[in-house]
C-alpha positions as CSV (number, residue, x, y, z in Angstrom):
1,X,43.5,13.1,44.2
2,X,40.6,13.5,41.8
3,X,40.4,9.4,41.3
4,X,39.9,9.4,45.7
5,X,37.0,12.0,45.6
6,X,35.4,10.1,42.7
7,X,35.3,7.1,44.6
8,X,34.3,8.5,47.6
9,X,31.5,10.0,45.7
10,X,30.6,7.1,44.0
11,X,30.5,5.0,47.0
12,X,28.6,7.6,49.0
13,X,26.0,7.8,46.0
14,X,25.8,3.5,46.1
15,X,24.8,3.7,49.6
16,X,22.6,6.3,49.7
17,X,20.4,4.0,46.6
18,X,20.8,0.7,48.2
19,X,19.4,2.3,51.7
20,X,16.7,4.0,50.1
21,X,15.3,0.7,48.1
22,X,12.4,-0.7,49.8
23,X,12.5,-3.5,47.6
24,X,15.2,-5.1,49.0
25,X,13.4,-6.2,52.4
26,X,13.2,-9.8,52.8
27,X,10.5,-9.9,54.7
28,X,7.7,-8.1,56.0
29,X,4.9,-8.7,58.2
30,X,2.1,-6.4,59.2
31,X,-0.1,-6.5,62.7
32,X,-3.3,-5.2,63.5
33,X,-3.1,-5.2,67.7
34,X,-7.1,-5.0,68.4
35,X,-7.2,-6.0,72.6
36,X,-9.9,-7.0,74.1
37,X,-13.4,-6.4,72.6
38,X,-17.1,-7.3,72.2
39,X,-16.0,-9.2,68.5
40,X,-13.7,-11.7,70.3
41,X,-11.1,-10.6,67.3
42,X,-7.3,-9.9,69.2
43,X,-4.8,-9.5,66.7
44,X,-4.6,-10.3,62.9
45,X,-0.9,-10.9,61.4
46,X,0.0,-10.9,58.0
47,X,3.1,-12.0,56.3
48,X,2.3,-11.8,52.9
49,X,0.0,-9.4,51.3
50,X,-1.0,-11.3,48.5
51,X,-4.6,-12.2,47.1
52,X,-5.1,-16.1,48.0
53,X,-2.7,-16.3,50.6
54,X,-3.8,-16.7,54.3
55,X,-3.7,-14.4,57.2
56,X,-3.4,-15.3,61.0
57,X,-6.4,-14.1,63.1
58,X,-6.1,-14.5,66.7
59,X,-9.3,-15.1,68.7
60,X,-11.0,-15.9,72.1
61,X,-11.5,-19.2,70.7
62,X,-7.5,-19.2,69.3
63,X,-5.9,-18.8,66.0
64,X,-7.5,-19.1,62.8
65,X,-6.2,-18.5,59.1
66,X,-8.0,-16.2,57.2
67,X,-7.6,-15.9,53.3
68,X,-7.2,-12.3,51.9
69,X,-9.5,-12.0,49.3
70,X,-8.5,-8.5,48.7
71,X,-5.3,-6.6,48.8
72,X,-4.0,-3.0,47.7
73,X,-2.2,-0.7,49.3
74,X,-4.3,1.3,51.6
75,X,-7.0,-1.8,52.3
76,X,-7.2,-5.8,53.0
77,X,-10.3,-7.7,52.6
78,X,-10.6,-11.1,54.7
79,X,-13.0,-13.5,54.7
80,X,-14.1,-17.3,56.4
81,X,-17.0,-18.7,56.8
82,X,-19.3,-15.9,56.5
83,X,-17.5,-13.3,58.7
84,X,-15.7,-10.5,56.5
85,X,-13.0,-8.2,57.6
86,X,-11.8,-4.9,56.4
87,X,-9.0,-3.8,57.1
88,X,-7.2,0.2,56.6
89,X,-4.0,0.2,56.3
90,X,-3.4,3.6,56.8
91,X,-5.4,4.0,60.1
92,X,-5.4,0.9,61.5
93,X,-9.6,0.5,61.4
94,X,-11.4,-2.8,61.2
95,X,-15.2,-3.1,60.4
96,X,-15.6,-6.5,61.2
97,X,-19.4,-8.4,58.9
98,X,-21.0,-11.5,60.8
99,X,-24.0,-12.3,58.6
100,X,-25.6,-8.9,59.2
101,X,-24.4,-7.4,62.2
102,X,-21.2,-4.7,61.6
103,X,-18.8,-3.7,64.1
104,X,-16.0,-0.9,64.1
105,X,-12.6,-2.0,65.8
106,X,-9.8,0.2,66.1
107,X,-6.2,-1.4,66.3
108,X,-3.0,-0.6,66.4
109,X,-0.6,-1.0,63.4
110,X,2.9,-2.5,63.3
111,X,5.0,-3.2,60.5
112,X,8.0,-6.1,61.0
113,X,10.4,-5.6,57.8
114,X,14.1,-7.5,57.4
């Protein structure tokens, strides 16, 4: 009787680690929804948040890749010819640099994990 309940526990205890660990998602992709708006910038999609890899921007003129020149966890920096953007991860806001005009986006966040 007191080997069952110290399985039971023990299995209970395994399951309760292995659903709590973050670090076993296989993949994870994060997208900024924008809409329609005066910057022509849609939706941004990022599948990996590392520093040299390339995120897809969609636009009025269709999809580009981006390179994240900056990454932590409450910001992402992006940049390509000239036009910076920088993105908050925890509300969603994009200020969006062309040469020297700024514009403020707000988009929706969604987060894909498997």
């Amino acid at each position: 009787m007191k080997q069952a309940v110290t399985t039971i526990l023990g299995l209970g205890l395994s399951v309760m680690l292995l659903s709590s660990c973050d670090e076993m998602t296989r993949f994870q992709q994060e997208s900024y929804a924008c809409g329609y708006n005066p910057t022509g910038i849609y939706e941004i999609v990022l599948r990996s948040t590392k520093v040299g890899d390339d995120a897809v921007v969609t636009t009025n003129k269709g999809e580009e890749a981006m390179e994240i020149v900056f990454a932590d966890d409450s910001s992402f920096i992006l940049e390509i010819d000239g036009t910076i953007l920088r993105i908050n991860r925890d509300t969603g806001g994009i200020k969006v640099t062309r040469g020297t005009r700024f514009r403020n986006l707000t988009c929706e966040k969604a987060v894909f994990k498997m």
